[in-house]
C-alpha positions, 0 to 999 in steps of 0.5 A, spaced: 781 626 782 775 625 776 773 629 771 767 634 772 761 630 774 754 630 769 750 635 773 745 635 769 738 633 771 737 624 772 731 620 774 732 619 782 734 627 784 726 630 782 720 630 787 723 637 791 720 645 789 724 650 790 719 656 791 725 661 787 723 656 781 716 658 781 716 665 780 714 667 773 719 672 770 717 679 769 723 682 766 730 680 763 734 681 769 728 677 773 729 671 768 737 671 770 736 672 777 730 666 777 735 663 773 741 663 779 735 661 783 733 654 780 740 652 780 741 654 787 735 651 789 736 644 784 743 644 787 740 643 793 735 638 792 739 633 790 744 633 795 738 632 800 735 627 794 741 623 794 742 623 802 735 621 803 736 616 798 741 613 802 739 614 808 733 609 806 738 604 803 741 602 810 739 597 814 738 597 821 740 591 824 738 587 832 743 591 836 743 593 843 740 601 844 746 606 847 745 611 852 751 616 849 751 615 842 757 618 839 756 624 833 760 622 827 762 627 823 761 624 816 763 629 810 761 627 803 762 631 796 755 633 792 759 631 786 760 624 790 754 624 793 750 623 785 756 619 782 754 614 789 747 614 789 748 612 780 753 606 782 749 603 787 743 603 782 747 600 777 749 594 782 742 594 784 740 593 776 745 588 776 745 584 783 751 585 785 749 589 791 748 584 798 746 587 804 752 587 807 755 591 802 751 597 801 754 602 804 756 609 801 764 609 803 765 602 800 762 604 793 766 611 793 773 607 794 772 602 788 769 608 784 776 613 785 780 606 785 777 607 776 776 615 777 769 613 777 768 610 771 761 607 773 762 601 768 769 599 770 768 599 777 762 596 777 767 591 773 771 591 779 766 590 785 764 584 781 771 580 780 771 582 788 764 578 790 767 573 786 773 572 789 770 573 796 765 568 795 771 563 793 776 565 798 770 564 803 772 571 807 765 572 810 768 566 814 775 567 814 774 569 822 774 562 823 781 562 820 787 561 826 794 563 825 796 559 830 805 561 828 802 569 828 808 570 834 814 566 830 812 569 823 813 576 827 820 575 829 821 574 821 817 579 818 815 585 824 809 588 823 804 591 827 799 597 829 800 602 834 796 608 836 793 613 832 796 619 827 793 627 829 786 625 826 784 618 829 787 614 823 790 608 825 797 607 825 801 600 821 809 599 821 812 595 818 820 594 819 822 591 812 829 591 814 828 586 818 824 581 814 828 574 813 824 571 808 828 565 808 826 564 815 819 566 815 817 560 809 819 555 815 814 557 820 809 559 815 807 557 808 805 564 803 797 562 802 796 562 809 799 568 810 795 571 805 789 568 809 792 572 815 793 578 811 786 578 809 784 576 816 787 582 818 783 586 813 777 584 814 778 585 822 780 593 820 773 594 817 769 591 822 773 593 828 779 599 828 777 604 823 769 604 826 773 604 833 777 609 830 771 613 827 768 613 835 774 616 837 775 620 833 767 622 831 769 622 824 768 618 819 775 613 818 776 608 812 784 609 811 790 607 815 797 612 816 802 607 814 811 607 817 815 602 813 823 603 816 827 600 810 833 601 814 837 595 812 833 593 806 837 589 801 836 584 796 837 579 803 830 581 802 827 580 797 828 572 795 823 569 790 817 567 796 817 574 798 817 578 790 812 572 790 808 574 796 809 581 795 805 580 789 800 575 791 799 580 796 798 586 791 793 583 787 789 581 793 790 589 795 789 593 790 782 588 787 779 587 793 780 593 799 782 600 795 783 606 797 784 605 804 792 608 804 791 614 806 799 616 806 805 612 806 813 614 810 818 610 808 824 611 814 831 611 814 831 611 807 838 610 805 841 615 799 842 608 794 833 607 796 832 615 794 836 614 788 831 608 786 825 611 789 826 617 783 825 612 779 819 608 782 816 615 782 816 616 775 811 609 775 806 612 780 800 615 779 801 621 780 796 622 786 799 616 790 806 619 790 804 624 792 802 621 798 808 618 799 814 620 804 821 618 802 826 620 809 833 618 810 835 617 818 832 624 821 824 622 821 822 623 828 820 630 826 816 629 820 812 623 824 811 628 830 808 633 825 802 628 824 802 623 830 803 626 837 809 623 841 804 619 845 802 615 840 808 614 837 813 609 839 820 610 842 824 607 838 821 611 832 821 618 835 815 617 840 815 616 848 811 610 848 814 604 851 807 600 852 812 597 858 805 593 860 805 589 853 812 588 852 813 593 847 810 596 843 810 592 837 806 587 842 802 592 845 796 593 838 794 599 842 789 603 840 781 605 840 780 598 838 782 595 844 778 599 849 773 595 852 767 601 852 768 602 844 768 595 843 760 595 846 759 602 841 762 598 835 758 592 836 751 596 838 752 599 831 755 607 834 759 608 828 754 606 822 748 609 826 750 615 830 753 619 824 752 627 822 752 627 814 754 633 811 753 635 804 759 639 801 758 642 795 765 641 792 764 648 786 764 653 794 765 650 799 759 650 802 754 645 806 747 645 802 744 639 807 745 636 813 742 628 815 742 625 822 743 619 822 739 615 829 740 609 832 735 604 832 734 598 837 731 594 832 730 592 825 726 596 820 723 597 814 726 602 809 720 606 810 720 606 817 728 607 817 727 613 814 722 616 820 727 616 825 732 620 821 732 627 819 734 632 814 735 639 815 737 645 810 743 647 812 741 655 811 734 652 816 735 657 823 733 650 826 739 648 823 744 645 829 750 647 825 754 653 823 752 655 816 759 658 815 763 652 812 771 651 815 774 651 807 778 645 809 772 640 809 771 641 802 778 637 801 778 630 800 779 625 805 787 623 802 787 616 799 792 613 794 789 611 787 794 605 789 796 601 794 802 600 799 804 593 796 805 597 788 811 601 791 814 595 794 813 590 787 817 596 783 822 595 788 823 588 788 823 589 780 829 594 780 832 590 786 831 583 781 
């Protein structure tokens, strides 16, 4: 996490009086008490500044009206909430901010991805609008994989279920990766246009069809690599090239979006060798990286409910109706009623937004986030959204904050792909 944010005062956070910060003091002891006052009041008005703010940026797009809107919760640190809010200004000025980019939780992870130093993130999201533009990704659905069933057979990979808070769940069984094989089926570049597919389909589908089941914000996936058998058989000179082709595009482009990584069946040879890795990882990435031998099945139980979990990994889901597991994409993104939700726009528009102040722990606003049947102005898209004060009686939440909303969503500063590249180099 970053060094304390600047909270002093910045253009763009004026306009809101707080009637504390009026009264004229009479006395020392009344000076120290408005003094409190004014930066309670301050506090405050920059969250609802900053929401207000944001809520104004986005754009409403043509979408069929929904009867049964969902209610996402979205919790978003004060500290964040101002660091945002000056990025997006900062990218605005520069323009390098198209529509389809605007969007708070994409510029949070491309600021935590360089500890939200302004200048070196927007650096980053600037080579990452070159590289879409030249890759041609807003396009990239076009693209079909049409070997996808044979590369499967060679490098196993899939998504299956959600963990207990409605992250989607993605395995890979690199033990049985046969590189050899799998460049005869395929070449690396498109499998690299597949995996970039595949990315673009998470943001546009699985996590928003995540956020609507879960009815809160989802931007990060639980990962199981099982590494039983992993030897050098694996890592051939077109995997460590894939491998690192792929971390490249991983950790430039899509940041911040591993939530925590269970590496299984994990070898005493590997858990040597992952005492080595983890001396190279930040900090905060390896901490959120498990490392288990032979009996996972509880730890993984302890974060995915037996019934989202396969067999084969200590679940009791077989997904018989698909031919397995493997085969079967099972999750919110493949029911049919979510689908509509996400296509009408529910896990933008539907939103609850709570400000957490990160110094208490204590909500200081609240925004409901409305949907719109068609497109608006930024004037009149603020007219159908509303913000209360958090401490207002008409408030529709509790004043009284559970601690654990104050904690950070747990991303990794680094991606899946850098643990591998630094095995592939110990292997080498």
């Amino acid at each position: 996490m970053s060094g304390p944010v600047d909270r002093s005062g910045r253009p763009g956070f004026e306009g809101f009086t707080h009637d504390d910060e009026n009264e004229e003091s009479k006395s020392d002891e009344d000076n120290s008490e408005g003094d409190n006052k004014a930066k309670k009041g301050s506090f405050k008005k920059r969250a609802i500044s900053a929401g207000n703010k944001f809520r104004r940026s986005l754009r409403r797009k043509s979408k069929k009206k929904s009867g049964n809107l969902a209610s996402i919760e979205d919790i978003r640190d004060v500290q964040e909430l101002e660091t945002v809010e000056r990025f997006r200004r900062c990218l605005l000025d520069g323009g390098l901010l198209p529509e389809r980019h605007d969007d708070y939780h994409t510029m949070l992870r491309f600021l935590k991805a360089r500890k939200f130093d302004i200048e070196k993130a927007k650096h980053m999201w600037s080579e990452m609008l070159r590289w879409r533009n030249e890759y041609g990704v807003d396009s990239i659905e076009e693209f079909d994989y049409t070997e996808l069933n044979e590369v499967k057979k060679y490098y196993p990979q899939f998504y299956h279920g959600v963990d207990k808070e409605g992250r989607p769940v993605y395995v890979e069984l690199v033990g049985k990766v046969d590189a050899n094989k799998l460049v005869k089926v395929t070449t690396l570049d498109r499998y690299i246009k597949y995996h970039v597919k595949e990315f673009e389909r998470s943001f546009q589908m699985r996590f928003p069809a995540c956020s609507i089941a879960a009815k809160r914000h989802i931007d990060s996936s639980t990962t199981i690599l099982d590494v039983q058998g992993v030897g050098l058989k694996n890592f051939s000179k077109d995997a460590r090239e894939l491998i690192m082709r792929l971390q490249k595009i991983d950790n430039d482009n899509y940041p911040e979006t591993l939530c925590r990584l269970y590496i299984i069946n994990a070898g005493q040879g590997f858990k040597m060798l992952w005492g080595t890795i983890k001396s190279f990882l930040d900090p905060q990435t390896a901490s959120k990286i498990h490392v288990l031998g032979s009996k996972y099945q509880n730890k993984l139980l302890e974060i995915i409910d037996e019934s989202e979990l396969p067999d084969f990994l200590g679940g009791k889901c077989r997904c018989e109706e698909s031919g397995g597991c493997s085969k079967s994409d099972k999750g919110p993104w493949k029911d049919p009623n979510i689908i509509e939700r996400v296509l009408n726009g529910e896990a933008n528009y539907g939103q609850q937004i709570l400000a957490i102040s990160s110094t208490d722990g204590k909500t200081v606003s609240y925004t409901k986030l409305h949907s719109s049947a068609k497109k608006t102005s930024d004037a009149s898209a603020e007219s159908t959204s509303d913000v209360e004060d958090i401490t207002s009686p008409a408030a529709p939440l509790d004043a009284t904050v559970n601690p654990d909303l104050t904690l950070h969503e747990p991303t990794c500063s680094q991606n899946l792909q850098d643990m591998l590249q630094l095995l592939v180099l110990l292997l080498s």
